[in-house]
C-alpha positions in Angstrom: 0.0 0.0 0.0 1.1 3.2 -0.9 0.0 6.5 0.7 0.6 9.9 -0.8 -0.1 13.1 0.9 0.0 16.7 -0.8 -1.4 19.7 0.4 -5.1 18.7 1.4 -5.6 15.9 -1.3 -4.1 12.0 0.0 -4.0 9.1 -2.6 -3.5 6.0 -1.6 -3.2 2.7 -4.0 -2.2 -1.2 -4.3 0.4 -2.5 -6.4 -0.2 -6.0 -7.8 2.5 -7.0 -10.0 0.4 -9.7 -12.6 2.9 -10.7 -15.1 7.0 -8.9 -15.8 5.2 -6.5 -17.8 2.1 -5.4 -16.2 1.1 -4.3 -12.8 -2.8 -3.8 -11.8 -2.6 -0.5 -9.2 -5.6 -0.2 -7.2 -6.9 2.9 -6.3 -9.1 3.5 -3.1 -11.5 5.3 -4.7 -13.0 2.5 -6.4 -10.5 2.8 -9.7 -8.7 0.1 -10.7 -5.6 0.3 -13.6 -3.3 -2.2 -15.8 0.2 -0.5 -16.6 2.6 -2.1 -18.4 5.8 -1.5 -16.7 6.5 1.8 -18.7 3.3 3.3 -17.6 4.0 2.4 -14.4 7.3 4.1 -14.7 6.1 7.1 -15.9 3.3 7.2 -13.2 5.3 6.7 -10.1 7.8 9.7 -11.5 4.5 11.9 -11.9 4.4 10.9 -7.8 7.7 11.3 -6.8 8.1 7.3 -6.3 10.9 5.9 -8.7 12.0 4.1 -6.1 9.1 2.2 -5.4 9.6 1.1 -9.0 12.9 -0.3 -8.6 12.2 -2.3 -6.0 9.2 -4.0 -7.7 11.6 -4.7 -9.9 14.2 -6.2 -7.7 11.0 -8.2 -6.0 10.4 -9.9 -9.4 14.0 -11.0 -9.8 14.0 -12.4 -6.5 
């Protein structure tokens, strides 16, 4: 689980790695998303989490 705060507005979501390509991220709203692992790169930058990218990463070598 993943929690981000900014200002007044907190998103949190899931990440479900599904295959070495694609991870489903849940949303707590209700939203629900299939990234391949570029999207999911480019998302986690846009929240200041390219860490949490690498270690998915690391977690599917492992």
């Amino acid at each position: 689980k993943v929690t981000l705060k900014r200002g007044a507005k907190t998103m949190s979501f899931n990440l479900n790695r599904i295959n070495p390509n694609q991870t489903q991220v849940f949303f707590h709203d209700g939203r629900l998303e299939t990234m391949t692992n570029e999207e999911l790169e480019e998302f986690l930058l846009q929240m200041g989490l390219s860490d949490v990218n690498g270690a998915l990463e690391q977690n599917l070598i492992e």
